[in-house]
C-alpha positions as CSV (number, residue, x, y, z in Angstrom):
1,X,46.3,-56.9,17.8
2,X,43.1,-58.3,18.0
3,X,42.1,-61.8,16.5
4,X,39.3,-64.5,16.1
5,X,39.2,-68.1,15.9
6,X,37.6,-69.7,13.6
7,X,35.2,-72.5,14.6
8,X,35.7,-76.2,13.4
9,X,32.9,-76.2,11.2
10,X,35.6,-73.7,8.8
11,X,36.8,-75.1,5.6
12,X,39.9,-72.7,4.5
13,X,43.4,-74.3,4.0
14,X,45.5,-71.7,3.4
15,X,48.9,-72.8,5.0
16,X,50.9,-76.1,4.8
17,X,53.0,-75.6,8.0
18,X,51.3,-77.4,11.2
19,X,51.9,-75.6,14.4
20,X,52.1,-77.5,17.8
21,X,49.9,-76.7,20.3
22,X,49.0,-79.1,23.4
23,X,46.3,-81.3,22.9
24,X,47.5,-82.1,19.3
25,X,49.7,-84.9,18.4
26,X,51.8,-85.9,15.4
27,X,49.7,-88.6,14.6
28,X,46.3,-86.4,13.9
29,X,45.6,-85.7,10.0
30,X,47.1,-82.3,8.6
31,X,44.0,-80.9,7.8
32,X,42.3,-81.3,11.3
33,X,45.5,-79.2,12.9
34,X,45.3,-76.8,10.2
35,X,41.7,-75.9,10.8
36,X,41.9,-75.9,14.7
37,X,44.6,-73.7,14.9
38,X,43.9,-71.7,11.8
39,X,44.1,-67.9,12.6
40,X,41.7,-65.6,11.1
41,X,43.1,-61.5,11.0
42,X,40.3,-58.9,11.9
43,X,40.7,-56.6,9.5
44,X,40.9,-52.5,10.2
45,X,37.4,-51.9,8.8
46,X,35.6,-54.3,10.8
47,X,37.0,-52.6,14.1
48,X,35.6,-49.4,13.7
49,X,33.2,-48.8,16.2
50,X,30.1,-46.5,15.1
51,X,29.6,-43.2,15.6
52,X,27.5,-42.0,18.7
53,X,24.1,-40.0,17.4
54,X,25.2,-37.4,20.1
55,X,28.4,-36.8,17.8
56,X,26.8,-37.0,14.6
57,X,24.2,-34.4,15.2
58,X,27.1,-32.2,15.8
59,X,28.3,-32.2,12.3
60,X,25.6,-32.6,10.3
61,X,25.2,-30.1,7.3
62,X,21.5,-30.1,7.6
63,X,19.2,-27.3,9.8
64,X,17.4,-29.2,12.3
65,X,13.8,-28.8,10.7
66,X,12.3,-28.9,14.7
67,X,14.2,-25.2,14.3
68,X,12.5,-23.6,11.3
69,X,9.3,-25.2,12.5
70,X,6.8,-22.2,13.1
71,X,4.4,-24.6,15.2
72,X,7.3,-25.1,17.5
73,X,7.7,-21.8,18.7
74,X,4.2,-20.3,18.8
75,X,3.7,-19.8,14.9
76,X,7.4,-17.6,15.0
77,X,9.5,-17.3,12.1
78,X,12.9,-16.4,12.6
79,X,14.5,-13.3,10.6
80,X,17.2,-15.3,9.3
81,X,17.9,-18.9,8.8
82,X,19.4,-20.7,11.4
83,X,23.1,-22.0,10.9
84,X,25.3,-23.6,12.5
85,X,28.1,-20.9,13.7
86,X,26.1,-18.0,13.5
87,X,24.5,-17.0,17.1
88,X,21.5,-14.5,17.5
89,X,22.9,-11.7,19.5
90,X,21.2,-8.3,21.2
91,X,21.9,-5.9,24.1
92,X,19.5,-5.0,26.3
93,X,18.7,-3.7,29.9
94,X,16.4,-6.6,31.8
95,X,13.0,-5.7,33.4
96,X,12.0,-7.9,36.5
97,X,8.0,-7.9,36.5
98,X,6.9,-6.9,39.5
99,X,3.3,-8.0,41.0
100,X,2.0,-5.3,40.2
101,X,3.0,-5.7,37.1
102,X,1.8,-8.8,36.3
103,X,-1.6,-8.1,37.4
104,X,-2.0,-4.9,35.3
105,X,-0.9,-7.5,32.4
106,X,-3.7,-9.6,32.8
107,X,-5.7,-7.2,32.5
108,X,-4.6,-5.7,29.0
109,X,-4.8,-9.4,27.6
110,X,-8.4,-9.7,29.1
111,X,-9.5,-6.6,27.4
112,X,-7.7,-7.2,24.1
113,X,-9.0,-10.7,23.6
114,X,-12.3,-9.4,24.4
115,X,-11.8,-7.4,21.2
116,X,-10.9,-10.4,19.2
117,X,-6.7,-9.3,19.6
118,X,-4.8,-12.4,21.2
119,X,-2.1,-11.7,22.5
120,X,0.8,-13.7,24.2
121,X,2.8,-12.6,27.2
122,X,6.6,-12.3,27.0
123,X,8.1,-15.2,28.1
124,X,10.5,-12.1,29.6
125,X,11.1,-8.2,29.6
126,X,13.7,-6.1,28.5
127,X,14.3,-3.3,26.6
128,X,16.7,-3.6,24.1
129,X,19.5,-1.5,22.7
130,X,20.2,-2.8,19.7
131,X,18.6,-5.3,17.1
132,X,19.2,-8.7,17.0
133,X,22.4,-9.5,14.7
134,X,23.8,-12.5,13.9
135,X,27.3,-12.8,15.4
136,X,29.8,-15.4,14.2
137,X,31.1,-17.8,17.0
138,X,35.1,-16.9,16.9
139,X,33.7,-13.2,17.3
140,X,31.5,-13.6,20.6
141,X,35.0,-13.1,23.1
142,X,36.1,-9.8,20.9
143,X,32.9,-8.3,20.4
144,X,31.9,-8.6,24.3
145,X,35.4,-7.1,25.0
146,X,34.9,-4.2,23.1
147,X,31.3,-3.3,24.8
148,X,32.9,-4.0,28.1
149,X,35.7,-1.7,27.2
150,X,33.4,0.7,25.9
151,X,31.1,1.1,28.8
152,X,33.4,1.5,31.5
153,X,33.0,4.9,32.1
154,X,28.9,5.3,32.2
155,X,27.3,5.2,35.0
156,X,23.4,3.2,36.0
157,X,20.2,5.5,35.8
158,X,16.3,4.5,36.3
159,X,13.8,4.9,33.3
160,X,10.2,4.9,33.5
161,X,7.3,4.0,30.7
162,X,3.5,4.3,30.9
163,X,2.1,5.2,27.3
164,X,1.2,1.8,25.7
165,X,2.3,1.7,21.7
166,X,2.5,-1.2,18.6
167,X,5.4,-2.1,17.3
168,X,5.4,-4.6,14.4
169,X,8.9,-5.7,13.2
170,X,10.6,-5.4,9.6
171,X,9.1,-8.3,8.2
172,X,5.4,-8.0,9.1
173,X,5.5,-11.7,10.7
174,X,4.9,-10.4,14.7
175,X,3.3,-7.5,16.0
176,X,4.0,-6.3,19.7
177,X,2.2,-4.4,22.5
178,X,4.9,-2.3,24.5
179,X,5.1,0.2,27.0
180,X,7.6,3.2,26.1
181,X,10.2,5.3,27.8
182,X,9.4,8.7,29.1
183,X,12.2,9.4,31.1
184,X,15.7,8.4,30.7
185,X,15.7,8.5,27.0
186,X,18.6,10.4,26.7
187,X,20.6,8.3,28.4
188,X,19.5,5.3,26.7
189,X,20.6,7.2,23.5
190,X,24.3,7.8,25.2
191,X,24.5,3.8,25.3
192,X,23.3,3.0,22.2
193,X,25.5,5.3,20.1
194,X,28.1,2.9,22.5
195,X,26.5,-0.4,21.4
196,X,26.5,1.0,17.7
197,X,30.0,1.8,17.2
198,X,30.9,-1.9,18.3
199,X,28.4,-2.8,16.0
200,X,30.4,-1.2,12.9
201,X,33.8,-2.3,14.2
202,X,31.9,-6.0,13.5
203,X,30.0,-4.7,10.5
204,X,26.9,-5.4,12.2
205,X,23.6,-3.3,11.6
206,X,23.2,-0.8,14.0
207,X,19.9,0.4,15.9
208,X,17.2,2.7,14.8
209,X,17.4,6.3,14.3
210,X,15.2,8.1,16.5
211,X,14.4,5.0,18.2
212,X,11.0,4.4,20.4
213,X,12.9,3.1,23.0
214,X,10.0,0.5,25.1
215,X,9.1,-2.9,26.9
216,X,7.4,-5.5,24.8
217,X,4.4,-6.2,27.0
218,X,3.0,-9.0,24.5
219,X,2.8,-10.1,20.7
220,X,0.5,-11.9,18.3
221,X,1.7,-13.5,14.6
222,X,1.1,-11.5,11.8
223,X,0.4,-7.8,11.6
224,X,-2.1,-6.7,13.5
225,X,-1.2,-3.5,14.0
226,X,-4.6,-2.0,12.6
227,X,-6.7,-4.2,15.1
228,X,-4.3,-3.6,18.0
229,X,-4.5,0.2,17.2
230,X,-8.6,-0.2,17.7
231,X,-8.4,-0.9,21.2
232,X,-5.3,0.9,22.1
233,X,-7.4,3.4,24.3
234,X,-8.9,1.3,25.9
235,X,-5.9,-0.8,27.0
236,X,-4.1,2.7,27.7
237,X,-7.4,3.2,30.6
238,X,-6.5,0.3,31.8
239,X,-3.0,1.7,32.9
240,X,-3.9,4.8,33.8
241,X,-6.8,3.8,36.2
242,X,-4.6,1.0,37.4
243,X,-5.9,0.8,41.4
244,X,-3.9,3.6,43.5
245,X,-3.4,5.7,39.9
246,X,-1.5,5.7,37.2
247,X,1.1,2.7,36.6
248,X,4.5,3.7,35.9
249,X,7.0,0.9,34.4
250,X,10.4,1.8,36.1
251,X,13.3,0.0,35.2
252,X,16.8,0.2,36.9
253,X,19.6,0.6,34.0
254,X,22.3,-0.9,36.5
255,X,23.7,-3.4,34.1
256,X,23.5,-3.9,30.7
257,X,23.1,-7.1,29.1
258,X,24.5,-9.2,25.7
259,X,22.2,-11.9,24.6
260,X,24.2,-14.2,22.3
261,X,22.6,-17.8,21.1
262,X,22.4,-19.5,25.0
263,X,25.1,-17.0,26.4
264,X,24.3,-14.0,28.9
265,X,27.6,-11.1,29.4
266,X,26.7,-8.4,32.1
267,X,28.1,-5.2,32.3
268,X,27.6,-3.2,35.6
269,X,27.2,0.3,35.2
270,X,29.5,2.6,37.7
271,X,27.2,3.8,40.6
């Protein structure tokens, strides 16, 4: 149990018994033992030691407002509000830029700002298989299970893209330059029907029908499909003039990806 002295400056009397301790003596008055050997109890309350911030922030009831802040993410706004629980989640086969790649990419930015379109580069490439869903925590192990499960039997194939399209999402708040699939499209479709049955079992929303599968190359806030859709030739000579001819995207479907919140699941494809 932990206790504190009082100094000798205290003035309670709250017992009549005088203990003996050494360096007292009989002959000192009553009152001068009582307050030097008077013993104060610490009561529960003033032994709690605060709460770290670092645990606090983990319970609090509020959103963040840094996370709903537009300016924070490049002028984004998220298609749902972000809760604690509830983790963004997509599948999607990963592109790795190559130089090429990246040069040809300068290029289409160039040309579109010099129309007046600016457009910002993805921070990375894929092409996805699914929309984004919100997935509930206790359902992350379960629902990557089941895809795992699921995709055992298929086996990896390449895709290419070279025909440059715009793609604005649902609610008109991001429009998007991308590159879409020529070949492999079939297969992609295979996989999806795949992703969207484990979609259901979750009662999830599933993908498109008759989807464009594509790359997103680049996207600006708002819709600017219209302005985007002015320059589109132009940006489409760009890639088909590219240097030694015409540049093809190809992407190796080896392994299949599960985005959910700050977690990555692969799933190799059989060779």
């Amino acid at each position: 149990m932990l206790v504190g002295y009082s100094s000798s400056s205290e003035e309670e009397e709250d017992s009549e018994a005088v203990p003996h301790f050494a360096g007292l003596t009989t002959s000192q008055p009553k009152e001068l033992c009582i307050k030097r050997c008077q013993v104060k109890r610490i009561t529960p309350a003033s032994c709690r030691l605060p709460l770290p911030g670092c645990l606090s922030a983990m319970f609090t009831d509020e959103v963040d407002p840094q996370t709903e802040d537009g300016s924070l993410h490049g002028g984004r706004i998220r298609s749902f509000k972000h809760e604690r629980g509830n983790w963004a989640t997509y599948v999607y086969f990963p592109y790795p830029p190559e130089d090429e790649f990246g040069e040809l990419l300068d290029g289409l930015l160039s040309a579109a700002g010099a129309r007046g379109v600016v457009l910002t580069p993805q921070e990375e490439f894929h092409l996805s298989l699914s929309q984004t869903v919100v997935l509930r925590h206790h359902w992350i192990q379960p629902f990557t299970q089941g895809l795992k499960t699921s995709l055992a039997r298929y086996k990896r194939f390449v895709c290419s893209a070279g025909r440059l399209q715009v793609y604005c999402n649902a609610e008109k708040t991001r429009t998007f330059l991308g590159m879409e699939v020529s070949t492999g499209h079939a297969q992609l479709l295979d996989l999806v029907q795949v992703v969207d049955r484990t979609m259901t079992e979750f009662h999830l929303e599933t993908f498109y029908k008759d989807p464009s599968f594509h790359v997103s190359l680049a996207w600006c806030v708002g819709d600017l499909t219209v302005q985007i859709e002015e320059c589109i030739q132009e940006l489409q000579s760009l890639v088909d003039n590219h240097e030694d001819g015409p540049f093809v995207l190809r992407l190796d479907c080896s392994e299949l990806r599960c985005r959910t919140g700050n977690k990555t699941f692969r799933f190799p494809l059989e060779s």
